[in-house]
VOZA-726900 format. One record per atom (N, C-alpha, C): residue number from 1; residue in one letter; atom name; x negated, y negated, z. Coordinates in Angstrom, 3 decimals, padded with zeros to 6 digits. Example, Ala and Ser with C-alpha at 12.3 -4.5 7.8 and 13.67 -1.06 7.14 Angstrom:
2
<atom 1, A, N, <-013.190, 005.690, 007.800>>
<atom 1, A, CA, <-012.300, 004.500, 007.800>>
<atom 1, A, C, <-013.200, 003.300, 007.800>>
<atom 2, S, N, <-012.850, 002.250, 007.080>>
<atom 2, S, CA, <-013.670, 001.060, 007.140>>
<atom 2, S, C, <-012.900, -000.030, 007.870>>
***
This chain:
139
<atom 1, X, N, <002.324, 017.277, 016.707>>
<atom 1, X, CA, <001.861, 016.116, 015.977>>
<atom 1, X, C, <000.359, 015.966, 016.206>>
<atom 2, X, N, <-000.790, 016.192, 014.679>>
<atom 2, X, CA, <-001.770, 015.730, 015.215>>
<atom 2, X, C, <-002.474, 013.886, 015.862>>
<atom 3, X, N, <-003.061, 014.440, 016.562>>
<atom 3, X, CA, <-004.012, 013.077, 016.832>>
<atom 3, X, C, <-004.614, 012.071, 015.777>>
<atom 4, X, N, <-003.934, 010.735, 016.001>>
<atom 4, X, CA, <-003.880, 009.812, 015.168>>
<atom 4, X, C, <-005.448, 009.636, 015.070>>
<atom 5, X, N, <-006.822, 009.812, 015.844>>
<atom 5, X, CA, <-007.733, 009.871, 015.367>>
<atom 5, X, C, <-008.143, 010.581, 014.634>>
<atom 6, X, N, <-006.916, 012.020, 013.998>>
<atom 6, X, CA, <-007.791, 012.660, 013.114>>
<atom 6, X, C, <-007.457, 012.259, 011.779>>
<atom 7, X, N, <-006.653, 011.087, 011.824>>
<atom 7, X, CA, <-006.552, 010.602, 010.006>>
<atom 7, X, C, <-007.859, 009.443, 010.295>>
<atom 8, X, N, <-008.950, 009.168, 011.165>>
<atom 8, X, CA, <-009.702, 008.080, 010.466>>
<atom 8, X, C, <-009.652, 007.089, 011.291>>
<atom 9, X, N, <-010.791, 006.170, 011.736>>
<atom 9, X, CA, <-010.774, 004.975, 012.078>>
<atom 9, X, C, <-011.323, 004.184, 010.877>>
<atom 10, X, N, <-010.938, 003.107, 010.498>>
<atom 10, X, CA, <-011.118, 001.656, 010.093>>
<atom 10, X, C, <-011.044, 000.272, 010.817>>
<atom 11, X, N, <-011.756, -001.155, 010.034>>
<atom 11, X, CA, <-011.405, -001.897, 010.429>>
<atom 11, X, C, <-010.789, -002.293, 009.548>>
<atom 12, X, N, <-009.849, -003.106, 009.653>>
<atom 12, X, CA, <-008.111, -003.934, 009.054>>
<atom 12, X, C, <-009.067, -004.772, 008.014>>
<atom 13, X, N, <-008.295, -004.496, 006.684>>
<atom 13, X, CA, <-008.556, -005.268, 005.741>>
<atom 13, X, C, <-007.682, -006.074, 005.326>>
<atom 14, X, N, <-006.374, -006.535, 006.308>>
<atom 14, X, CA, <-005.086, -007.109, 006.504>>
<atom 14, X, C, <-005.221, -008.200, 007.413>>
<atom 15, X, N, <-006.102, -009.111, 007.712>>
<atom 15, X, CA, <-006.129, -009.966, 008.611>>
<atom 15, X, C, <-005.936, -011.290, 008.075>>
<atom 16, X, N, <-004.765, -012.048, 008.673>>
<atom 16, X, CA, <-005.265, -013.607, 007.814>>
<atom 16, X, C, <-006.592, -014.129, 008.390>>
<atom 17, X, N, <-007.304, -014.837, 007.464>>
<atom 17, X, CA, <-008.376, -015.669, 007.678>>
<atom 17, X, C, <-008.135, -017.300, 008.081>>
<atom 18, X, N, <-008.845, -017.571, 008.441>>
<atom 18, X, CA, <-008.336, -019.561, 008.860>>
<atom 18, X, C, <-007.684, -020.043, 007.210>>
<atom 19, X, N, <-008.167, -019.661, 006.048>>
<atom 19, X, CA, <-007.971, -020.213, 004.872>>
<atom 19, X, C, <-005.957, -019.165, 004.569>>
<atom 20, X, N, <-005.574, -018.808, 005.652>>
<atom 20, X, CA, <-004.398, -017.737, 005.439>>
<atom 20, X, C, <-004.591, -017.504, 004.134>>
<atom 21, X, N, <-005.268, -016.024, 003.541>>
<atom 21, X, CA, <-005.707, -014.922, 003.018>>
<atom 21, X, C, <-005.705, -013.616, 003.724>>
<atom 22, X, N, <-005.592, -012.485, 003.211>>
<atom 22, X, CA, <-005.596, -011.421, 003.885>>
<atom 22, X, C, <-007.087, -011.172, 003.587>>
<atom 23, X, N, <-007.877, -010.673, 004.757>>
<atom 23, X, CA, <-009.829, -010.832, 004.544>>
<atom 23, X, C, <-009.903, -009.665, 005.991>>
<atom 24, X, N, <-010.603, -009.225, 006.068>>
<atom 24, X, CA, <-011.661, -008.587, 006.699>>
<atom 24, X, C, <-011.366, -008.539, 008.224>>
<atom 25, X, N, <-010.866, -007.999, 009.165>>
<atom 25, X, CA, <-010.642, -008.617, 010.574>>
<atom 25, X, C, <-012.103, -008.842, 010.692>>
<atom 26, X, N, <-012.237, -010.346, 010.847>>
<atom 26, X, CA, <-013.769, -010.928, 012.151>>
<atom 26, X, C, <-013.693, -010.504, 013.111>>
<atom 27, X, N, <-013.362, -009.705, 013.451>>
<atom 27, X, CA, <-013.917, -009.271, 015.103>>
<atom 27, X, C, <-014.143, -007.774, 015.211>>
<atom 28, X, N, <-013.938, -007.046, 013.873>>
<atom 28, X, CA, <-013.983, -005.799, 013.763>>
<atom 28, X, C, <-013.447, -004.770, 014.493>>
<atom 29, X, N, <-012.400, -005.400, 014.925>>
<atom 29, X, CA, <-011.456, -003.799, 015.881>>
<atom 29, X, C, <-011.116, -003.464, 014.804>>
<atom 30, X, N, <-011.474, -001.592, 015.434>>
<atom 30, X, CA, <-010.805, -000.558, 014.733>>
<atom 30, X, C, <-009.179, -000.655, 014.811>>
<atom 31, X, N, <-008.870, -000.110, 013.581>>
<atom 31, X, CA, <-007.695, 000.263, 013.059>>
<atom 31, X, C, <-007.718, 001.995, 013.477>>
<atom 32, X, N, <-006.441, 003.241, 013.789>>
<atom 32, X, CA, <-006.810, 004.307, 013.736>>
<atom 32, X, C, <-005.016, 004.835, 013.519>>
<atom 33, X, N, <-005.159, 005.869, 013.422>>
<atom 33, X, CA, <-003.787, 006.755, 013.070>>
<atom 33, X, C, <-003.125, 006.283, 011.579>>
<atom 34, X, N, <-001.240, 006.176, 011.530>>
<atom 34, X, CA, <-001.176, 006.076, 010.435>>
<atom 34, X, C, <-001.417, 004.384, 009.774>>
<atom 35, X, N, <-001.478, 004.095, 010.661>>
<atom 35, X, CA, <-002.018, 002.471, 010.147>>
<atom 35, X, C, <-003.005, 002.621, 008.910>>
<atom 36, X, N, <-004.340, 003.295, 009.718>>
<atom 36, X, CA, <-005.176, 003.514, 008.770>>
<atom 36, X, C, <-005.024, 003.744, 007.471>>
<atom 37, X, N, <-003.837, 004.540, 007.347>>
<atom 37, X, CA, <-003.603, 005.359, 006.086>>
<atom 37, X, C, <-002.610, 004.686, 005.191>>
<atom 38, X, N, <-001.932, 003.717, 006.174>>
<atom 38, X, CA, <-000.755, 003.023, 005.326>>
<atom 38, X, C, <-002.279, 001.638, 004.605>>
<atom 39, X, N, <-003.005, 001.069, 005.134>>
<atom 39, X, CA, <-003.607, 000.562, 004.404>>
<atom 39, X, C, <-004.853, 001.207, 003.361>>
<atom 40, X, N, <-004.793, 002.027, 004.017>>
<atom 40, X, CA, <-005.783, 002.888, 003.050>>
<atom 40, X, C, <-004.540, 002.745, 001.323>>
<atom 41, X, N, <-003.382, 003.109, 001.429>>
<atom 41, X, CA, <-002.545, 003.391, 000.256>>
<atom 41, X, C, <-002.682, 002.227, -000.315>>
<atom 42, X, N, <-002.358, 000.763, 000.861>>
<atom 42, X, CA, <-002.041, -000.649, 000.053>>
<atom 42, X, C, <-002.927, -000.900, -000.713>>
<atom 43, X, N, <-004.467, -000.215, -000.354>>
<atom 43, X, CA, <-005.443, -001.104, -001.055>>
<atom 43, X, C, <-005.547, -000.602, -002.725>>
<atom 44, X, N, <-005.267, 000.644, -002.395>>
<atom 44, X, CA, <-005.166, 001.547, -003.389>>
<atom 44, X, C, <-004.007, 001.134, -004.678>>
<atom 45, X, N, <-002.978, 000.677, -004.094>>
<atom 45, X, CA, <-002.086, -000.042, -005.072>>
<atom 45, X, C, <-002.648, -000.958, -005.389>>
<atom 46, X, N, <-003.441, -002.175, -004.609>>
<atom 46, X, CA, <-004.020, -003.437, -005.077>>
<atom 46, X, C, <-005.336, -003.006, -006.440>>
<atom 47, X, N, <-005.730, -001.944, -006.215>>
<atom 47, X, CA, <-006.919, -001.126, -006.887>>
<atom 47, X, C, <-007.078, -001.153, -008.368>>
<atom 48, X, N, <-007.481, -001.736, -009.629>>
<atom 48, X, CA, <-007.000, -001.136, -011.199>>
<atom 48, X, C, <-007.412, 000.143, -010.865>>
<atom 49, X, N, <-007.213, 000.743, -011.741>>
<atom 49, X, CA, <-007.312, 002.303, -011.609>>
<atom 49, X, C, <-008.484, 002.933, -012.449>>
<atom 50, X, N, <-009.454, 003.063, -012.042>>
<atom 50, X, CA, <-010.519, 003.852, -012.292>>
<atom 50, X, C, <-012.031, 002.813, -011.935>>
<atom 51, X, N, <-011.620, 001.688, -011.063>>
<atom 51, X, CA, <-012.727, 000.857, -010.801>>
<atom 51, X, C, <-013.288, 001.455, -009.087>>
<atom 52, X, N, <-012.966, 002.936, -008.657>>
<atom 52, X, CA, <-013.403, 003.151, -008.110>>
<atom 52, X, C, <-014.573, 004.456, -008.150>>
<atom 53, X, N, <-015.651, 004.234, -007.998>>
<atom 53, X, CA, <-016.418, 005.469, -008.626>>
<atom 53, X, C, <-016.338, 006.883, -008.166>>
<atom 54, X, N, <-016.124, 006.883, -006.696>>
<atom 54, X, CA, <-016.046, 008.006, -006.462>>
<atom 54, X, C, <-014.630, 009.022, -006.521>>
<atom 55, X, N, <-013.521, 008.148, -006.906>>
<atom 55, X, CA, <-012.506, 008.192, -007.063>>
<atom 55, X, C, <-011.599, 007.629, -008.168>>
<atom 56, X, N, <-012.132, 007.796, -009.803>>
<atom 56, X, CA, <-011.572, 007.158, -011.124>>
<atom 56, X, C, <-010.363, 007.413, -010.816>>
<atom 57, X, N, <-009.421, 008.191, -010.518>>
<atom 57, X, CA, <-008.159, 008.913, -010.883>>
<atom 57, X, C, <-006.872, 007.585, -010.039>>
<atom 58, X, N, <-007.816, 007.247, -008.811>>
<atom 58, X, CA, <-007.217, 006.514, -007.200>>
<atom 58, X, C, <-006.952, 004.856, -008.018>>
<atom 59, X, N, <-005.911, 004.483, -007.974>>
<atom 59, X, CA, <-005.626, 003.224, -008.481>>
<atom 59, X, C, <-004.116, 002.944, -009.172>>
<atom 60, X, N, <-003.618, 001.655, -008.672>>
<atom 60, X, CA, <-002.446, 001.200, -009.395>>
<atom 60, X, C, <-002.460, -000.351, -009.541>>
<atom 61, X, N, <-002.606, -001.017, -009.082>>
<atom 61, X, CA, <-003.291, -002.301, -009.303>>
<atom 61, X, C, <-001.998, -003.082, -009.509>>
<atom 62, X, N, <-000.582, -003.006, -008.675>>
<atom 62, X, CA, <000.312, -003.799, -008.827>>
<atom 62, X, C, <000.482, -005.237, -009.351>>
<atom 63, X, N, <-000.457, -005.927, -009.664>>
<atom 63, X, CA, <-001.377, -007.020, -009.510>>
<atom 63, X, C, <-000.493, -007.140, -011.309>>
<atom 64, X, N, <-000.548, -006.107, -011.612>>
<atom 64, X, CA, <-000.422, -006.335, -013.672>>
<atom 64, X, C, <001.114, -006.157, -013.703>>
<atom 65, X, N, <001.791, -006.629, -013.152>>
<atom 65, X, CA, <003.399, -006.697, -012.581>>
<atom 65, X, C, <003.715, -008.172, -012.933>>
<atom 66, X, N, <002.736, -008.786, -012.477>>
<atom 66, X, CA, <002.992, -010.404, -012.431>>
<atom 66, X, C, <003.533, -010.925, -013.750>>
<atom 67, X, N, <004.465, -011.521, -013.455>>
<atom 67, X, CA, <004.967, -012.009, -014.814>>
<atom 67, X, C, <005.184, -010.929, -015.907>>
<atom 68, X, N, <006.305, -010.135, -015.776>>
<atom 68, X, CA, <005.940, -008.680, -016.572>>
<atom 68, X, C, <007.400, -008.822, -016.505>>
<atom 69, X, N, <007.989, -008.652, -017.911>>
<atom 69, X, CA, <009.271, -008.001, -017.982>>
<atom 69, X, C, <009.848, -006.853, -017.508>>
<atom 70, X, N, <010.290, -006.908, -016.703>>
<atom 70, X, CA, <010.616, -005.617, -015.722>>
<atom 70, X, C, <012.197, -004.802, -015.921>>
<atom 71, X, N, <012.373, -003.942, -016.548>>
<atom 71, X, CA, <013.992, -003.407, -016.671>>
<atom 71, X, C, <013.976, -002.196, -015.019>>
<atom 72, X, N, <015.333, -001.826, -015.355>>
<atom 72, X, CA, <015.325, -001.132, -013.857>>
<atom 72, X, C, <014.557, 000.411, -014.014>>
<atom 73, X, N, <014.323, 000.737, -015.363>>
<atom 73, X, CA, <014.114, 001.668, -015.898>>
<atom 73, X, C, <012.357, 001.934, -015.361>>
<atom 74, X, N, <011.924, 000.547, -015.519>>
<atom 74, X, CA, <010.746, 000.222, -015.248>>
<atom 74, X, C, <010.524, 000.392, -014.085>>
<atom 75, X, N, <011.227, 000.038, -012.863>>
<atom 75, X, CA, <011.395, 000.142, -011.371>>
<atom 75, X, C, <011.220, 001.122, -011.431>>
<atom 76, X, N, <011.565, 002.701, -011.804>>
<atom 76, X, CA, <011.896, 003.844, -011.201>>
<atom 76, X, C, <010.522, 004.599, -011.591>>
<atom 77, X, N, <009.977, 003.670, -012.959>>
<atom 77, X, CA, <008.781, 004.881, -013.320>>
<atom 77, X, C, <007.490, 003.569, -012.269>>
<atom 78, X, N, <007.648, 002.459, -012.190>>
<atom 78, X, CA, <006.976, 001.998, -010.762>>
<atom 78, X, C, <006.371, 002.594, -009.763>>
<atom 79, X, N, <007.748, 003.161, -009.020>>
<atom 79, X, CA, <008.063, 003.796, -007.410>>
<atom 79, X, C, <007.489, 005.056, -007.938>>
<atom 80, X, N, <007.476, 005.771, -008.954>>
<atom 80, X, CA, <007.180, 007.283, -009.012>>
<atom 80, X, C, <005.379, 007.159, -009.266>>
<atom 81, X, N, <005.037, 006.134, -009.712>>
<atom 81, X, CA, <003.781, 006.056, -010.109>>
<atom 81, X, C, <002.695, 005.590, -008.891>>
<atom 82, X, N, <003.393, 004.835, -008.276>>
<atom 82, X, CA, <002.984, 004.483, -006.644>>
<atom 82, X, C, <002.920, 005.690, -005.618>>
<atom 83, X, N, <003.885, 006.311, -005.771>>
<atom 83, X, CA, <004.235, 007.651, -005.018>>
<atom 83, X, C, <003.195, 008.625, -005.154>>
<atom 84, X, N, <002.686, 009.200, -006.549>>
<atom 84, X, CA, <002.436, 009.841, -006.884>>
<atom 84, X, C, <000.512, 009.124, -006.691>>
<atom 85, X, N, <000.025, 008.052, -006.705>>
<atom 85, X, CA, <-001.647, 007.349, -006.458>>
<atom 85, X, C, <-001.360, 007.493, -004.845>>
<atom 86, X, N, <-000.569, 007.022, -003.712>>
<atom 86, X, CA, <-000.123, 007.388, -002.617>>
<atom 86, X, C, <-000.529, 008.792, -002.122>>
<atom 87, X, N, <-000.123, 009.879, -002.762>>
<atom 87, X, CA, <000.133, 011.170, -002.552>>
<atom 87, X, C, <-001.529, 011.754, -002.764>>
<atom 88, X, N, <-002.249, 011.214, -003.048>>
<atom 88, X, CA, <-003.654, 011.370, -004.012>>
<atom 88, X, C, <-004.423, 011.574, -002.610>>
<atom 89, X, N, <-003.993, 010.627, -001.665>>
<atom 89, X, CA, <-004.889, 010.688, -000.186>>
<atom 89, X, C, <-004.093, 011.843, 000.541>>
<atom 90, X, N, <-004.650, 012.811, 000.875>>
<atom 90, X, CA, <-004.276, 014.568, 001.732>>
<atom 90, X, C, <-003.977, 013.679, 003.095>>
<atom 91, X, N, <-003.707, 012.685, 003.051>>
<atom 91, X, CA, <-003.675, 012.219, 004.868>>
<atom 91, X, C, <-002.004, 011.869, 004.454>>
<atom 92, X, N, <-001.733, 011.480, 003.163>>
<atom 92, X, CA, <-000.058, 011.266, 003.221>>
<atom 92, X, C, <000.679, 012.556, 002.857>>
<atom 93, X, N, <001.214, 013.030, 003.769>>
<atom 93, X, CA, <002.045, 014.256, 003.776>>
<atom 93, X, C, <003.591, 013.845, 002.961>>
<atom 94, X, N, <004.396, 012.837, 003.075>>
<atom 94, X, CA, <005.089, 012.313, 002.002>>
<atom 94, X, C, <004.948, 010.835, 002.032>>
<atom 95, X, N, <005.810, 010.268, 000.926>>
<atom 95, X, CA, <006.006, 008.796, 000.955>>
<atom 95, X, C, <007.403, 008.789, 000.189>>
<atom 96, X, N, <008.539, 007.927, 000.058>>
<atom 96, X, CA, <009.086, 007.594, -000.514>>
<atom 96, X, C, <009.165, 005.931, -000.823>>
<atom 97, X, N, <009.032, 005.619, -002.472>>
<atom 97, X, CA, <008.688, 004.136, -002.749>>
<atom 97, X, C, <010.168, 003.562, -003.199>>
<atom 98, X, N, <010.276, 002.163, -002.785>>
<atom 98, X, CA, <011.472, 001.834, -003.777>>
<atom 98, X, C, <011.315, 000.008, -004.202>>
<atom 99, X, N, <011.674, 000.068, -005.165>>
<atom 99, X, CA, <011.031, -000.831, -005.812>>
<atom 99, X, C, <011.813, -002.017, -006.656>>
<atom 100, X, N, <011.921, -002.872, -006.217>>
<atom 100, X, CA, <013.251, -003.934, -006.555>>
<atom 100, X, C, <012.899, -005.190, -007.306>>
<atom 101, X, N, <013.167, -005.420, -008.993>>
<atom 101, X, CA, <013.170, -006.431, -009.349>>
<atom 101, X, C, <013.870, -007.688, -009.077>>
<atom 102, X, N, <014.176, -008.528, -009.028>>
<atom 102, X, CA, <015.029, -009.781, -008.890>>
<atom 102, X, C, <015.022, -010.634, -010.154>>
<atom 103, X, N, <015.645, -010.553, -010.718>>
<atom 103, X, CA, <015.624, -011.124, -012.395>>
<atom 103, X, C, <015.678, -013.380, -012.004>>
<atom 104, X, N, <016.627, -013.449, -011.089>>
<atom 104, X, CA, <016.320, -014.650, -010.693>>
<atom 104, X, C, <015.356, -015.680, -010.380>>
<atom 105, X, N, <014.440, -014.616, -009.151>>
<atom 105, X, CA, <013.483, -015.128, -008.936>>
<atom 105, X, C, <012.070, -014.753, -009.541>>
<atom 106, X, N, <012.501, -013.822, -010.490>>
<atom 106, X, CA, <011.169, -012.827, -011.377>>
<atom 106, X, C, <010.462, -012.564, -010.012>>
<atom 107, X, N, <011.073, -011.811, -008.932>>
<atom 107, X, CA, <010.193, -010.931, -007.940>>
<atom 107, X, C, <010.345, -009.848, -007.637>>
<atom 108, X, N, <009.082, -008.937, -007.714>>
<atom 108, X, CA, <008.955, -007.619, -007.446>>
<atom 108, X, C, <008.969, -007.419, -005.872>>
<atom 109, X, N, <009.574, -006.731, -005.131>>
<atom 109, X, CA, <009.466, -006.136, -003.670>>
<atom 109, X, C, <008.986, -004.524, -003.829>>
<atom 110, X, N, <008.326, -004.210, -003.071>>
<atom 110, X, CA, <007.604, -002.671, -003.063>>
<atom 110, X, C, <007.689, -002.350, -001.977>>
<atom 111, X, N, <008.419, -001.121, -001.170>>
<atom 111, X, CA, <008.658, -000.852, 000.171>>
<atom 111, X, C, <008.543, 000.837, 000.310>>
<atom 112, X, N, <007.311, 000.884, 001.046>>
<atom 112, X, CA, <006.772, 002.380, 000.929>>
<atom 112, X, C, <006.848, 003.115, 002.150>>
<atom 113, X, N, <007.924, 004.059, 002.451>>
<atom 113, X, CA, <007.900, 004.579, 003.622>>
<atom 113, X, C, <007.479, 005.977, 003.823>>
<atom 114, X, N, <006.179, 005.836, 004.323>>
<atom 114, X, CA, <005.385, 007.400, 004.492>>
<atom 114, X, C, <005.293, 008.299, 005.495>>
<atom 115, X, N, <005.034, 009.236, 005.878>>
<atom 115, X, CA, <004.938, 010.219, 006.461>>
<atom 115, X, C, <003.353, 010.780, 006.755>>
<atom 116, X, N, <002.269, 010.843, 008.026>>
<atom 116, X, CA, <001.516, 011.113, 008.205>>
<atom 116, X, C, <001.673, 012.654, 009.339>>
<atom 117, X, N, <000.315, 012.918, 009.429>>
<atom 117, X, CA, <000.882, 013.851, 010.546>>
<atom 117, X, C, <000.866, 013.633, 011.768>>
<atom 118, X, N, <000.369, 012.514, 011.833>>
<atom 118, X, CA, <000.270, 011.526, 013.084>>
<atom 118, X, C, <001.691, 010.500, 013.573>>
<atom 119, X, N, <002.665, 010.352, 012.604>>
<atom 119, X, CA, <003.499, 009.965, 012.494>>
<atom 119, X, C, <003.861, 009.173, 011.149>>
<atom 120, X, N, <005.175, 008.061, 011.085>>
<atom 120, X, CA, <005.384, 007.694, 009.936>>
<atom 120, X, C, <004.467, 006.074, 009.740>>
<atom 121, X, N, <004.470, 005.506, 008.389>>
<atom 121, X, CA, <004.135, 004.382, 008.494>>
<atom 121, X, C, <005.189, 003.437, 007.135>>
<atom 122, X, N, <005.378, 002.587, 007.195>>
<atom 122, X, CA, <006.146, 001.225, 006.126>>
<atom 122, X, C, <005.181, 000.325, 005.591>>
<atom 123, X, N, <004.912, 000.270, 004.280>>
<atom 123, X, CA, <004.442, -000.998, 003.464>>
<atom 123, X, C, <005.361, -001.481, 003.157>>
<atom 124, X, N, <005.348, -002.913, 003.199>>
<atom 124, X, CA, <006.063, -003.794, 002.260>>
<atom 124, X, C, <005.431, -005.133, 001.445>>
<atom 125, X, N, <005.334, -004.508, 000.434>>
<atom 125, X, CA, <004.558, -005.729, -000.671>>
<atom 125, X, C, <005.105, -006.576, -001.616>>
<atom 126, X, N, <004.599, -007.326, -002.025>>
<atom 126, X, CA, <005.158, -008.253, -003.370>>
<atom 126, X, C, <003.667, -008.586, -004.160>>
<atom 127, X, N, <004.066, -007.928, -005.286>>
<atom 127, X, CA, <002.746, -008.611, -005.864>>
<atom 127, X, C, <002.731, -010.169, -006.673>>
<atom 128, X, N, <004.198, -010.564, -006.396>>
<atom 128, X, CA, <004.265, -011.790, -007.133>>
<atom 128, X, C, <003.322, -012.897, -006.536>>
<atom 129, X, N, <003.319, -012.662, -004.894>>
<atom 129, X, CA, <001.987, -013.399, -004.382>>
<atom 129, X, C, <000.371, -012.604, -004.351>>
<atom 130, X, N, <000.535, -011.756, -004.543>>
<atom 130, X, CA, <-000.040, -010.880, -003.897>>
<atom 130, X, C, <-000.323, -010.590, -002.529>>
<atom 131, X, N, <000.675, -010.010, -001.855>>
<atom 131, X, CA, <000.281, -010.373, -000.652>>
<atom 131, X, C, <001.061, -009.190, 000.089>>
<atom 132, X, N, <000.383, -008.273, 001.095>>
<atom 132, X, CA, <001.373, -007.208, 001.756>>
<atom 132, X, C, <002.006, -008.071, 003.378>>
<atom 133, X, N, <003.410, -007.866, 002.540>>
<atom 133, X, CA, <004.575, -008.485, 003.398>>
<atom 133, X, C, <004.049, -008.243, 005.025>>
<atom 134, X, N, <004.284, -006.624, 005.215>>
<atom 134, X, CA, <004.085, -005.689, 006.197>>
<atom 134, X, C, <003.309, -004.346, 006.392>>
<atom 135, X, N, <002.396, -004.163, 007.294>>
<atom 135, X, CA, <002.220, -002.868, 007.393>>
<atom 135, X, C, <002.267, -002.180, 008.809>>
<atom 136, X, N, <003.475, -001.632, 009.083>>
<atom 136, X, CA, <004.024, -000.644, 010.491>>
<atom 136, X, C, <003.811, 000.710, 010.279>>
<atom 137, X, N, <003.225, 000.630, 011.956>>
<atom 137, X, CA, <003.187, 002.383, 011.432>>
<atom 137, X, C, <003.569, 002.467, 012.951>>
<atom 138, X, N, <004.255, 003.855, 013.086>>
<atom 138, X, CA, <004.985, 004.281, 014.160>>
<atom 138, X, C, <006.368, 004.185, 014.032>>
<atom 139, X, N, <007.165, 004.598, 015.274>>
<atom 139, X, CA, <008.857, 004.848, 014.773>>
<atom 139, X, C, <009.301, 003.458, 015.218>>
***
């Protein structure tokens, strides 16, 4: 297993702020291993897709979900489309996405379980708030 410093240090762009928002950690500890990489993906889903310059292709922007008629049909080309902007970063060796409407509550759940070479990591999002539920990395 390589060394979780060789996917990358960051600082957490997952921190609540006093206003509870996810913002910037203030105190700037590094983030390193698959953490890094599981938020590296989230942001990337939060992303429209081609508003990044050095990277047009990198983007899914779950965000255009909201209030969106969703069939299950829709779920599956979702999870494959997440999978596949996921797969775009050489630091995720796999991911599998799965992706659950709720017709009741009109809510999307997004639960991404990846594979680094540093070990595994779990997103879990909803874009109905926008907001990532969870991000674990390790067994």
């Amino acid at each position: 297993m390589a060394d979780s410093a060789d996917l990358g240090v960051d600082v957490s762009t997952y921190v609540l702020n006093d206003e509870g928002e996810l913002d910037l950690d203030p105190f700037g500890n590094e983030i390193a291993g698959p953490v890094v990489v599981a938020e590296s993906v989230a942001r990337g889903w939060e992303t429209n897709p081609g508003d990044l310059p050095w990277s047009t292709d990198d983007g899914a922007d779950i965000s255009r979900y909201l209030n969106a008629d969703i069939s299950p049909a829709d779920t599956l080309a979702i999870a494959i489309g997440l999978e596949e902007d996921a797969k775009r970063d050489e630091r995720v060796d796999a991911i599998d996405v799965a992706v659950a409407f709720d017709d009741a509550s009109s809510s999307l759940d997004i639960t991404g379980n990846g594979l680094t070479s540093a070990g595994p990591f779990t997103l879990v999002l909803s874009p109905d708030d926008l907001t990532i539920a969870a991000i674990k990395a390790g067994t």
